[in-house]
TORKOL-4160 file (C-alpha; in steps of 0.2 Angstrom, whole numbers, padded with zeros to 4 digits, m for minus):
118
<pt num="1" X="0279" Y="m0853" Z="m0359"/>
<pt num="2" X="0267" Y="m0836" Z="m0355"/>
<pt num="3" X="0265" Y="m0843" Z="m0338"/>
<pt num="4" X="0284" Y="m0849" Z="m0335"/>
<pt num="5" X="0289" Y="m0830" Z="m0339"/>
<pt num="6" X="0277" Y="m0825" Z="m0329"/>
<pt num="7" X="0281" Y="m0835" Z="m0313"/>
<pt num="8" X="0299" Y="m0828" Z="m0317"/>
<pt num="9" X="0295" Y="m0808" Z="m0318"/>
<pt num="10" X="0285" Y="m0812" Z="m0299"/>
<pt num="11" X="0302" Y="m0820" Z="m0295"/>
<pt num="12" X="0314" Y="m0808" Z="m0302"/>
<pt num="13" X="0302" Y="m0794" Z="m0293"/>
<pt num="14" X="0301" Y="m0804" Z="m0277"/>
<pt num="15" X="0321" Y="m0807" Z="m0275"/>
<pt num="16" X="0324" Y="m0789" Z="m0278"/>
<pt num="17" X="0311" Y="m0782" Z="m0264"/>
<pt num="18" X="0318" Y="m0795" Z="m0252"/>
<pt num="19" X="0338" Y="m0789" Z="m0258"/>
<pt num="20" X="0331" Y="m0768" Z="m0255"/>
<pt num="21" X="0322" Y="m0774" Z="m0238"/>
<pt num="22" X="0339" Y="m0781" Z="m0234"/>
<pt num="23" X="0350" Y="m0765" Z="m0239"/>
<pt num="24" X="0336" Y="m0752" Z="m0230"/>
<pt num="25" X="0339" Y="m0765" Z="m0213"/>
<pt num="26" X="0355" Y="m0766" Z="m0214"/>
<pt num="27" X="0357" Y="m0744" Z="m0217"/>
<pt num="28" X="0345" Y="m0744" Z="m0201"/>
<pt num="29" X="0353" Y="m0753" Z="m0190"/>
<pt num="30" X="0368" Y="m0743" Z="m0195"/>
<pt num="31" X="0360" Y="m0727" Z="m0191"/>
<pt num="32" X="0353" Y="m0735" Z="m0175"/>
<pt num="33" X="0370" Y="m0741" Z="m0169"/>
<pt num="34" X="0377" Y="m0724" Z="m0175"/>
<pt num="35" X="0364" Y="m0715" Z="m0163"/>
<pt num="36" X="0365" Y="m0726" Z="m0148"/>
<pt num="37" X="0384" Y="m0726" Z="m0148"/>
<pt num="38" X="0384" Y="m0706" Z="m0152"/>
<pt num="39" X="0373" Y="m0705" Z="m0135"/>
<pt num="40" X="0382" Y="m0716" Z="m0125"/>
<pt num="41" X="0400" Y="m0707" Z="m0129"/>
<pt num="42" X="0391" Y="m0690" Z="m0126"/>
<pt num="43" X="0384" Y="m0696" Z="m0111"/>
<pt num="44" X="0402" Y="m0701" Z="m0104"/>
<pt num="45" X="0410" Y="m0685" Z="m0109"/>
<pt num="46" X="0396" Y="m0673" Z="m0099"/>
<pt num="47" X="0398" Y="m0687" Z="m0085"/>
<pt num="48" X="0415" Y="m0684" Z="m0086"/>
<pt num="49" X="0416" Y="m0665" Z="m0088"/>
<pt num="50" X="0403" Y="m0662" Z="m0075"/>
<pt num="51" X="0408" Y="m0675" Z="m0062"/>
<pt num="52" X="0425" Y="m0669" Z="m0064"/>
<pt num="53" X="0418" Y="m0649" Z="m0057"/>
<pt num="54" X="0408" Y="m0658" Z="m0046"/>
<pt num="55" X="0421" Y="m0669" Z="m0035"/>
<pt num="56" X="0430" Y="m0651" Z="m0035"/>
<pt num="57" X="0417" Y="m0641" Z="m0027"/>
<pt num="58" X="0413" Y="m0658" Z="m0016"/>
<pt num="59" X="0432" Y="m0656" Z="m0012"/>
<pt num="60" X="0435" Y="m0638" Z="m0006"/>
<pt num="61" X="0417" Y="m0635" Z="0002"/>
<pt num="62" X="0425" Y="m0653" Z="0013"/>
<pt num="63" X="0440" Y="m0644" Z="0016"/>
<pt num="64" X="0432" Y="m0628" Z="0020"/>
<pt num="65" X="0419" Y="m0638" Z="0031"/>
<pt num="66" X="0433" Y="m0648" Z="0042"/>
<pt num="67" X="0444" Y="m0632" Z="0044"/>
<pt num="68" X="0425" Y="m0622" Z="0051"/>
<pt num="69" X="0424" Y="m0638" Z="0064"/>
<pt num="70" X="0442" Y="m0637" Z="0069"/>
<pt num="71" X="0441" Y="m0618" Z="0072"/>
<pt num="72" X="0425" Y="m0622" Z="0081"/>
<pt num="73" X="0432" Y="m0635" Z="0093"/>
<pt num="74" X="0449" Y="m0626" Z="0094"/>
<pt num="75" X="0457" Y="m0642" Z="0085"/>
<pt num="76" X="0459" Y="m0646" Z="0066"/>
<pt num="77" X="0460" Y="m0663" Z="0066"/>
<pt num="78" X="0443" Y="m0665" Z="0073"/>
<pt num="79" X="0436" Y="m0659" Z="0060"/>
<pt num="80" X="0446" Y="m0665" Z="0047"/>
<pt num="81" X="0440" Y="m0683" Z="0056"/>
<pt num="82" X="0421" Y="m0676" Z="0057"/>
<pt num="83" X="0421" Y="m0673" Z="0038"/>
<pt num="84" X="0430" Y="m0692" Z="0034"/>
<pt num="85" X="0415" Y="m0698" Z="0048"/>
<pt num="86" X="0401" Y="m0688" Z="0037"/>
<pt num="87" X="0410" Y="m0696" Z="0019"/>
<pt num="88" X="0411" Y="m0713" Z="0026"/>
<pt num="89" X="0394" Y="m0714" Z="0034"/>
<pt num="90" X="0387" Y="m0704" Z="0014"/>
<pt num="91" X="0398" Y="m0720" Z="0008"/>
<pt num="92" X="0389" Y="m0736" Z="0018"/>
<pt num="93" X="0372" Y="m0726" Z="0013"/>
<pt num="94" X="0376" Y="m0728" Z="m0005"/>
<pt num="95" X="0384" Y="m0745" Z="m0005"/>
<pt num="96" X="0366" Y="m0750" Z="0005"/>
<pt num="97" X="0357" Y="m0743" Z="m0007"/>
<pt num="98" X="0367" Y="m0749" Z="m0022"/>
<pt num="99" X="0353" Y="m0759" Z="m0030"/>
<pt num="100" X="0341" Y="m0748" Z="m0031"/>
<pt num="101" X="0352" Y="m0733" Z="m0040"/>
<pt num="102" X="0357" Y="m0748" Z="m0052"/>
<pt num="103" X="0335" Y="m0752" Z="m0054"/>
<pt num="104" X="0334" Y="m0733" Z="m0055"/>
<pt num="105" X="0349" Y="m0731" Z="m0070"/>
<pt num="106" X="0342" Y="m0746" Z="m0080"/>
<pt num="107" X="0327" Y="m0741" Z="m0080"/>
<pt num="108" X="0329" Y="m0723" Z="m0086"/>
<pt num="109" X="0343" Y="m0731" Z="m0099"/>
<pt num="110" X="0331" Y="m0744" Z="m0105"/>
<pt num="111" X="0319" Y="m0732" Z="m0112"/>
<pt num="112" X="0333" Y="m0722" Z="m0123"/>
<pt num="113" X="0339" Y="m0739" Z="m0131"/>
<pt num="114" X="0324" Y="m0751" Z="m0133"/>
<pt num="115" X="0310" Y="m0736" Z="m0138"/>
<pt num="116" X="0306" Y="m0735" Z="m0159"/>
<pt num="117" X="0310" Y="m0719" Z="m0165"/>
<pt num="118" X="0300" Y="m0722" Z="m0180"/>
């Protein structure tokens, strides 16, 4: 019966590693989920705030740029339409070059979430 206990302790032992390794796990991926969502909510939010002081300042200095063109050429609508000219063609550039911006975002993103920070 010496050996059958035996093989029992080694079991008994071997279960409750295997039940700690699955607790530790499951606590890490937690934390990991808990970190990757914290960064990504973070990330929004100064996206968000800063984008939002941004698009202002893009807004006025636009204004204050299409009424220096139509003081310029004596007419305010030309440069109102000079300024919508500039933003449509900054527009067709970015929509060209929409695949690489995406490349560019997933690549600086994928080295946040699939790096070990062990």
């Amino acid at each position: 019966m010496n050996v059958f206990e035996s093989i029992g302790d080694k079991t008994d032992r071997a279960t409750d590693i295997g039940e700690k390794y699955i607790k530790v796990s499951h606590q890490y991926f937690r934390l990991k989920l808990f970190q990757q969502l914290t960064f990504s909510v973070s990330m929004v939010a100064k996206l968000v705030v800063i984008g939002a002081f941004i698009i202002l300042g893009i807004i006025f200095g636009a204004v204050a740029v299409a009424i220096s063109i139509g003081n310029f050429y004596n007419s305010l609508p030309i440069g109102y339409l000079s300024v919508a000219v500039l933003f449509f063609l900054l527009g067709l550039i970015l929509y060209f070059t929409r695949k690489s911006i995406n490349t560019f975002i997933i690549k600086k993103m994928s080295l946040k979430f699939f790096t070990e920070d062990d």
